[in-house]
N, C-alpha and C positions, 0 to 999 in steps of 0.2 A: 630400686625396683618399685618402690613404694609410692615413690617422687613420680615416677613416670604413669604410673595407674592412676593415679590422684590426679595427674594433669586431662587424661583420656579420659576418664569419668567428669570432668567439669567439662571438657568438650561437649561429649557429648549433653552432660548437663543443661549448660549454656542453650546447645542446638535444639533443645525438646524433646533429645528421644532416649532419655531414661526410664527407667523403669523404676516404680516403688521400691522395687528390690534392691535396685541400683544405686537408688537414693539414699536408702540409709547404709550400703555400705560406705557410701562415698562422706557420709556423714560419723562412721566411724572410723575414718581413715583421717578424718581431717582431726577427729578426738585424740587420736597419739601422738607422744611425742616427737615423732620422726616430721610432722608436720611442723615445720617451722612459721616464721614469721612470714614468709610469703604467699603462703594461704592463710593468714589471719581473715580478710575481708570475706575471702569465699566461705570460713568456720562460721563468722557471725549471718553469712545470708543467709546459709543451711540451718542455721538455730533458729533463726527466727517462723523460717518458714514449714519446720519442723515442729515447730509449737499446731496443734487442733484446735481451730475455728469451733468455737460454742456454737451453733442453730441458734436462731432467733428461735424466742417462743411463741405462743400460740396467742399471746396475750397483745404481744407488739405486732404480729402481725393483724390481727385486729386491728389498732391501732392504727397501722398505717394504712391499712385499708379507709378506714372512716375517715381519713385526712386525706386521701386521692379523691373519694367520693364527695367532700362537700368541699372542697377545687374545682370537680367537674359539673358540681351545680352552679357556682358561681358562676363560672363560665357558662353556664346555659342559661344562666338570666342573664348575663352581662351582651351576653349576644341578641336575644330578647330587646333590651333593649336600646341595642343599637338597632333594632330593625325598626322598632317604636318611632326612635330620635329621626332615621333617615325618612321614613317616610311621612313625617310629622314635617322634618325640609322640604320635601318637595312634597309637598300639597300647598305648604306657606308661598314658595317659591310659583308655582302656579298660578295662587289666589294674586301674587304680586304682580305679575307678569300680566294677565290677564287685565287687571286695575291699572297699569301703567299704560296699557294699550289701546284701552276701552278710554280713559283721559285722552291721551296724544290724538286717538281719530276723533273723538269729540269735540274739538277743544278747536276746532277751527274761526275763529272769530265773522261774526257775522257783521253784516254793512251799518252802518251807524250811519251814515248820511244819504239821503237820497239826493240830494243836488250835489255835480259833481263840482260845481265852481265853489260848493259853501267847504265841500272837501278838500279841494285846494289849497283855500286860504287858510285854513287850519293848516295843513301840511304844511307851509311857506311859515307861519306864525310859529311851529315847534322849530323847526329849524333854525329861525331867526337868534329863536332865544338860547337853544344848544348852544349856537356859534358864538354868539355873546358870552355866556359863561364858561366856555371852553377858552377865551381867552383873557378871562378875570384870573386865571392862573398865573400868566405869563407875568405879570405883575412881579412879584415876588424874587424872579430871575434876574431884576436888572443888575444888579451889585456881581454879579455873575459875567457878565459884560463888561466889568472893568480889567477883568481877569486878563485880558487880553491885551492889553497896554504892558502887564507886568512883563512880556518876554521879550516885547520891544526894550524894554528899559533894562533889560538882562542883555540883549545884543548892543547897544549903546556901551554899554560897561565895559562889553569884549573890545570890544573897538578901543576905548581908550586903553582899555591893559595894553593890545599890540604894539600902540604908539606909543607907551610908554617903555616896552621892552624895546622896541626898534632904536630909540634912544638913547636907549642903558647899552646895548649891544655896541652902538657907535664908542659911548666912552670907553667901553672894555676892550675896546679895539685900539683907544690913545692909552691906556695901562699895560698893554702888552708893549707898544713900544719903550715906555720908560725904563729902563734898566732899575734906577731905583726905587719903581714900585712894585716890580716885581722879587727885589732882595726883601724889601717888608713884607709882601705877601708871605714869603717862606720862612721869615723870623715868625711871623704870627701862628704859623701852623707848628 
């Protein structure tokens, strides 16, 4: 009978809808011996929870008070100056912007020559010399052009291996028929 109340009171337990009342009968139910080893785990939840919570004093809550409150300053300058810092970027970003643009439309190069044939011949004369020294590089490549001979002289090679194997195949073809070269092949293996 015992067994069966003890299980209905942790039910309900369990579910939330005990009552103080309920609770510590259920808590001297689980105290007798008729309570076996089967509610041991549910003895030790009801002990523990049956223990009274101290209040914090008046002292810690102080305490933690004055530790929320200067977090929530930090946070209020740290936010500070993030408005600082951002708007400190875009004002630099502006002055930047402005200076990169005020350059670029300025910066348009004005005529240096009034005669257009003395302009010409300058033009022809940079060019001249670009072309020239654009090809004082290629110098340096030729040994790079021999490179090209080497897979000629690798197809050559293939060439004779073929002929050499077309060869070999012909005599392996007079060793097939000799009877006694092939009783030696089979001593050898």
């Amino acid at each position: 009978m015992e067994r069966e109340k003890i299980k209905e009171l942790l039910r309900k337990y369990y579910d939330g809808l005990t009552s103080t009342a309920e609770e510590e009968m259920l808590r001297d139910l689980l105290n007798t011996p008729a309570a076996n080893e089967e509610f041991a785990s549910d003895r030790m939840l009801l002990s523990v929870n049956g223990t009274p919570v101290a209040e914090p004093s008046a002292e810690f809550l102080r305490k933690l008070e004055a530790i929320t409150l200067s977090c929530e300053t930090e946070k209020g300058s740290r936010r500070i100056y993030m408005y600082i810092i951002s708007i400190a970027a875009g004002v630099a970003l502006m002055l930047g912007s402005y200076y990169v643009f005020r350059v670029v439309s300025a910066g348009e190069p004005a005529d240096t020559f009034t005669d257009p044939e003395l302009a010409m011949a300058e033009v022809r004369n940079i060019l001249f010399n670009v072309s020239q020294n654009m090809n004082t590089g290629t110098g340096a490549l030729k040994p790079v052009n021999t490179m090209s001979t080497v897979p000629e002289a690798i197809n050559e090679m293939g060439r004779t291996a073929r002929s050499v194997d077309r060869s070999l195949s012909r005599l392996r073809y007079l060793n097939d028929l000799n009877p006694a070269a092939k009783e030696n092949d089979t001593n050898k293996k």
